[in-house]
C-alpha positions in Angstrom: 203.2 100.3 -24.6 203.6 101.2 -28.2 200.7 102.4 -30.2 201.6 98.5 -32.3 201.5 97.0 -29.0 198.4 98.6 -28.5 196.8 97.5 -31.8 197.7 94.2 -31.5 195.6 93.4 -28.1 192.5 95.2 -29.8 192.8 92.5 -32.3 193.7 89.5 -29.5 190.4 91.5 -28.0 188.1 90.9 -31.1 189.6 87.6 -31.9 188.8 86.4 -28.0 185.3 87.4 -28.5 184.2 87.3 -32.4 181.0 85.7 -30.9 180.1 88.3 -28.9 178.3 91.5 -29.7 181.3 94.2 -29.8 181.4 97.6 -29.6 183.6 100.0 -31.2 184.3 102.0 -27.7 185.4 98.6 -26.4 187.6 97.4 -28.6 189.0 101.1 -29.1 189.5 101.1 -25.3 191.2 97.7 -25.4 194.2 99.9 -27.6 193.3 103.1 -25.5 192.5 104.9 -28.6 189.8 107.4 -28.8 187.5 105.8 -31.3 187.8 108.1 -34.2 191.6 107.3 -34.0 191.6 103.6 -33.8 189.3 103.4 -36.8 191.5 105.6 -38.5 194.7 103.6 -37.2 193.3 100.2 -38.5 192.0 101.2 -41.7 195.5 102.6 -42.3 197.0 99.7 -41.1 195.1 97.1 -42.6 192.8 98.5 -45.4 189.7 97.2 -44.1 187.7 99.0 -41.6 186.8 97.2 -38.0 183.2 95.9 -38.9 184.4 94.5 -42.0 187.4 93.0 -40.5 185.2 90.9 -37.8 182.3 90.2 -40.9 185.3 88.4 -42.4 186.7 86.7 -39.6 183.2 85.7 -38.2 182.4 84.4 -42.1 185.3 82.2 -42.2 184.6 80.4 -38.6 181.3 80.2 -39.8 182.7 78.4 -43.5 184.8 76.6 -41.4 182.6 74.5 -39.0 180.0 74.8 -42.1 182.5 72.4 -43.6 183.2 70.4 -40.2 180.0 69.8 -39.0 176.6 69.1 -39.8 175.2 72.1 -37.7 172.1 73.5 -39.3 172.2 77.1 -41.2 170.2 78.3 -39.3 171.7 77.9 -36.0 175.1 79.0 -37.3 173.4 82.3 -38.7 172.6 83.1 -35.1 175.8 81.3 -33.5 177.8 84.0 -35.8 175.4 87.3 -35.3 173.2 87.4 -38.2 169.3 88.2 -37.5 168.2 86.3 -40.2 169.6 83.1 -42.3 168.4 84.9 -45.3 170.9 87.8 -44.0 173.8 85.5 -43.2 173.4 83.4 -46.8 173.4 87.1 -48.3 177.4 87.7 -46.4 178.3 84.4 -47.0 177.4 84.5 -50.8 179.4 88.2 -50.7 182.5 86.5 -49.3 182.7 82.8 -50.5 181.2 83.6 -53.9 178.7 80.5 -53.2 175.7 79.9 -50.4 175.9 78.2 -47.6 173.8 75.0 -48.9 176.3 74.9 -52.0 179.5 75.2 -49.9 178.3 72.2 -47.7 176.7 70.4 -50.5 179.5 70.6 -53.3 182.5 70.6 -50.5 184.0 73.8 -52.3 186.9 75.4 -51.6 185.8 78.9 -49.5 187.7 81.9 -49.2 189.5 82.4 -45.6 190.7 86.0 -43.9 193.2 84.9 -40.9 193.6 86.7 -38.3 195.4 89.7 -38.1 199.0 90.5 -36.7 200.6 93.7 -36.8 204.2 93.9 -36.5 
């Protein structure tokens, strides 16, 4: 297996369970990487680092059935891994540019990170 090969079912592995609390020493073993390497691998690769890469992916699910559904804050604060809605309002203002309550209210167009294939 190539070390591309080998990326790309670390990211099958974090896409299969966004939901879930990940480690770093389990996704890097997904790639059998050491750690240090893998997080140097995919921030060459992709320019984000591995936390930031499932913030964004978990922040656009979470703008997504915001959208879709009429699923209280609250619960999809905690659905996505945030503590606190106060917390999750705070990442979702950082990556959509609006709140939560605005996004649902005013139906606005949110910013979305796709998932990632290496080639």
């Amino acid at each position: 297996m190539t070390w591309v090969e080998s990326l790309q079912e670390a990211i099958d592995y974090m896409e299969e369970h966004l939901l879930d609390d990940l480690s770093i020493e389990s996704i890097a073993e997904k790639a059998n990487f050491s750690v240090f390497h893998f997080q140097r691998t995919f921030v060459i690769l992709t320019d984000i680092s591995v936390s930031e890469y499932l913030r964004r992916r978990r922040l656009t699910l979470a703008a997504y059935e915001l959208m879709e559904s009429n699923t209280k804050i609250i619960d999809l604060a905690y659905k996505y891994g945030y503590e606190t809605p106060e917390a999750f309002s705070k990442a979702f203002r950082k990556q959509h540019g609006v709140a939560p309550t605005e996004a649902r209210k005013y139906k606005r167009k949110l910013k979305s990170y796709n998932r990632l294939v290496i080639q």
